[in-house]
N, C-alpha and C positions, 0 to 999 in steps of 0.2 A: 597711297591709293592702292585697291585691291583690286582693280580693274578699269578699264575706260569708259563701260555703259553700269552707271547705277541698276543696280536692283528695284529699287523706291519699296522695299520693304520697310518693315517696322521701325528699324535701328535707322534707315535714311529719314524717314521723318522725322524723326527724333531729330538726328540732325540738322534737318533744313529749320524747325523751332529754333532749336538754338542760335543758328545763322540769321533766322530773323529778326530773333528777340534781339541779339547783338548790333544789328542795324538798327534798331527802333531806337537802342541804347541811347549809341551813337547820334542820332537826328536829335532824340531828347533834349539829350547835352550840347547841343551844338542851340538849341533853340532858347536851353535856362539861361544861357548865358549871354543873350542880346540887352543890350541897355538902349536905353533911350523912352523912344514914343512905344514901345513895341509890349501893350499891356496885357500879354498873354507869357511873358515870360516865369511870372509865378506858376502857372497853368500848367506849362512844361514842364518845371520845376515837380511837380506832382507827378505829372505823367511818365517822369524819370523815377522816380522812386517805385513807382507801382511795375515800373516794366523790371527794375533790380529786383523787387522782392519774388517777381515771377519767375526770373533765372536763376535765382537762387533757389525756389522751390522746384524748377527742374531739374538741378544741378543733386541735387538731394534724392530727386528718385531716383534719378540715373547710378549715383552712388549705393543707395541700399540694391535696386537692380545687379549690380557690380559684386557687393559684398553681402548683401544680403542686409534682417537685421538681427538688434539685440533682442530679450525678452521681453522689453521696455519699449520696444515698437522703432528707435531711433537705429537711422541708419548706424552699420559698422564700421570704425575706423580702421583706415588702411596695419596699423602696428597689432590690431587683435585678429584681423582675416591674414596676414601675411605675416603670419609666426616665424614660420621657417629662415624670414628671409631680412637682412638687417637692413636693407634698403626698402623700408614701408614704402615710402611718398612715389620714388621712381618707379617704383611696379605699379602702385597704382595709375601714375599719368598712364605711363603703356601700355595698361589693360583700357583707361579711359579715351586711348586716341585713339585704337583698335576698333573700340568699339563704336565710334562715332565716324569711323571711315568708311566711306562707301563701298557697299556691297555688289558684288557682280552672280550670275547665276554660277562660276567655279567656285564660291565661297562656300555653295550649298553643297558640295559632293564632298565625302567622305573617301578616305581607304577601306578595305574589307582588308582585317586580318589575317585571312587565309589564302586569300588569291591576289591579295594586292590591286585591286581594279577600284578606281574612283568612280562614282558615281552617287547621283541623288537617291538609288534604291538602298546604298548601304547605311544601315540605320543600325544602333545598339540594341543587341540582344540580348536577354536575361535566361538564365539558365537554371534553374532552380532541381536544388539537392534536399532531402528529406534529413539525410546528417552529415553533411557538408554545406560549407558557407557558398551562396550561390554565386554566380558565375557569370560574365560581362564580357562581351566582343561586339565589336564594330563588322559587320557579315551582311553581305549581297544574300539576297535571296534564295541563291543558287548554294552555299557556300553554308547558308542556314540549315536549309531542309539537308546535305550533307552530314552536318553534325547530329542533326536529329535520330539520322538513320545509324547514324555510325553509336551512340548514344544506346537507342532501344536494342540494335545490336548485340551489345556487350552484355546489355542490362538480362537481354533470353538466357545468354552464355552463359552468366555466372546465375542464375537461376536451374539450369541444367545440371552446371558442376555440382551443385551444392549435395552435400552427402544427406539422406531420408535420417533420421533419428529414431532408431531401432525400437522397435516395440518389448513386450517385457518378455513375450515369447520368444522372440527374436533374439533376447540377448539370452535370456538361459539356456538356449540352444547354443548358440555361439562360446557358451561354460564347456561345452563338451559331454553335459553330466545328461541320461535319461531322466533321474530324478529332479523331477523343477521344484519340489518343496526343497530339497537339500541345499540346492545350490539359487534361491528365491533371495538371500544377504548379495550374495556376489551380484545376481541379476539386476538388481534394483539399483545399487551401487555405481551398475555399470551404467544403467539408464540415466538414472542422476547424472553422471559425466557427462554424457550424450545429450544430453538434455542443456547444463549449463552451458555448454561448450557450443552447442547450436544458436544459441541465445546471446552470446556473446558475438559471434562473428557477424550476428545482424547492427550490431553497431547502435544499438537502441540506448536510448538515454536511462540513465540508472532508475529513473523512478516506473518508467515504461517495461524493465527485465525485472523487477521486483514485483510487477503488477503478474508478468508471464509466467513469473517462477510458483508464486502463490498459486495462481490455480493450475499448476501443474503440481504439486505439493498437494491441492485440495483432491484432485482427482486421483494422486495417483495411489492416496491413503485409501478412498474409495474403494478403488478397483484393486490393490492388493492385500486388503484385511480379508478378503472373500476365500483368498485361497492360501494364505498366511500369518503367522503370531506376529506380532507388534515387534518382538527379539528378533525377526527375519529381516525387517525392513529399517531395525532404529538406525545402523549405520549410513542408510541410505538419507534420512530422513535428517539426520543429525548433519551431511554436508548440505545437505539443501537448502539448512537451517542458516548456516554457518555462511553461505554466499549471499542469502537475503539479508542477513546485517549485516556484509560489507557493504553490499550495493546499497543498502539504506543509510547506510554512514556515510556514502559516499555523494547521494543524493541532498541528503542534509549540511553537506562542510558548502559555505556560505562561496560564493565566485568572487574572483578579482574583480573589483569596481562595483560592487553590487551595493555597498552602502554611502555610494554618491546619491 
């Protein structure tokens, strides 16, 4: 027992069904088996059989309930949901008496992972990453809105740190040289760096930094044939070249499990 005052939630009905059907069983069987004058015993007889096949198709949702099912529709058995575990049958009784014992209003309250307070407010929360796998806690409301802030927080911070990606002016000045056609190889070279290197710390999926590189490749042919020969800029143009078919090589090598 999980407490002294029933719930009469879902999982109690469920139970008190069963409790009845088992009594109905019970009278059934007690009635099939009168002999003599007593010409309702075939009757019963029926009425036993109709009240088993009902507990047994209880007994079956409660199970897929329990473990769910196959792709086939039929409940799961205990030895394919409890992989992990070489005792199939005994976990399952003890998930099935569990869950057939009555519930009290303490059953519904949760711990919060952060402050430790039980309560019905604390519910699971989903966290979700743009490139990281999202993220699950059990959090009071108080303890939610906490993470949220502490979250967007961080999120300004490293939006702040993040270093600008020099312009082409920018970096031939940064050459040292007055002259920008002279040193326009080195500049473009160096933007290229600045440029992959920016695109990389975003943590973008390989087919996503090949999509960035290219039109940063389209434009930057654009905007530097205006004021320089094709010899000025091949160096640059030729790494540029050289990181969009790794990253395309790398977007195309096929994932673990992907040809299940």
């Amino acid at each position: 027992m999980r407490g002294k005052k029933p719930l009469r939630g879902y999982l109690d009905r469920l139970r008190e069904n069963l409790d009845t059907l088992d009594e109905q069983i019970e009278s059934a069987r007690k009635m099939s088996k009168k002999k003599g004058k007593d010409s309702n015993a075939l009757q019963w007889a029926k009425t036993l059989r109709d009240l088993v096949e009902l507990r047994n198709m209880t007994l079956a949702n409660i199970k897929a309930h329990l473990l769910g099912r196959d792709e086939s529709g039929a409940a799961t058995e205990p030895p394919e949901y409890y992989t992990s575990n070489r005792n199939t049958n005994v976990m399952f009784e003890r998930d099935f008496e569990a869950f057939l014992t009555p519930w009290t209003r303490e059953d519904l309250k949760l711990e919060c992972e952060d402050c430790g307070k039980e309560s019905e407010e604390v519910s699971m929360r989903q966290f979700l990453h743009e490139y990281e796998a999202d993220e699950h806690f059990d959090l009071c409301d108080r303890c939610y809105e906490k993470r949220i802030a502490k979250d967007t927080d961080e999120s300004e911070e490293g939006s702040e740190a993040s270093d600008p990606v020099p312009t082409l002016k920018e970096s031939a000045e940064m050459q040292g040289e007055g002259n920008v056609n002279s040193t326009m190889s080195e500049a473009v070279t160096g933007l290229v760096e600045n440029t992959i290197r920016a695109v990389t710390l975003e943590a973008r999926s390989p087919l996503e930094m090949v999509k960035m590189l290219e039109d940063f490749k389209a434009h930057l042919v654009r905007t530097v044939y205006s004021h320089a020969s094709g010899d000025n800029i091949e160096p640059g143009i030729a790494l540029l070249d050289k990181e969009i078919e790794r990253l395309q090589k790398e977007a195309d090598r096929p994932r673990k499990g992907s040809g299940r």
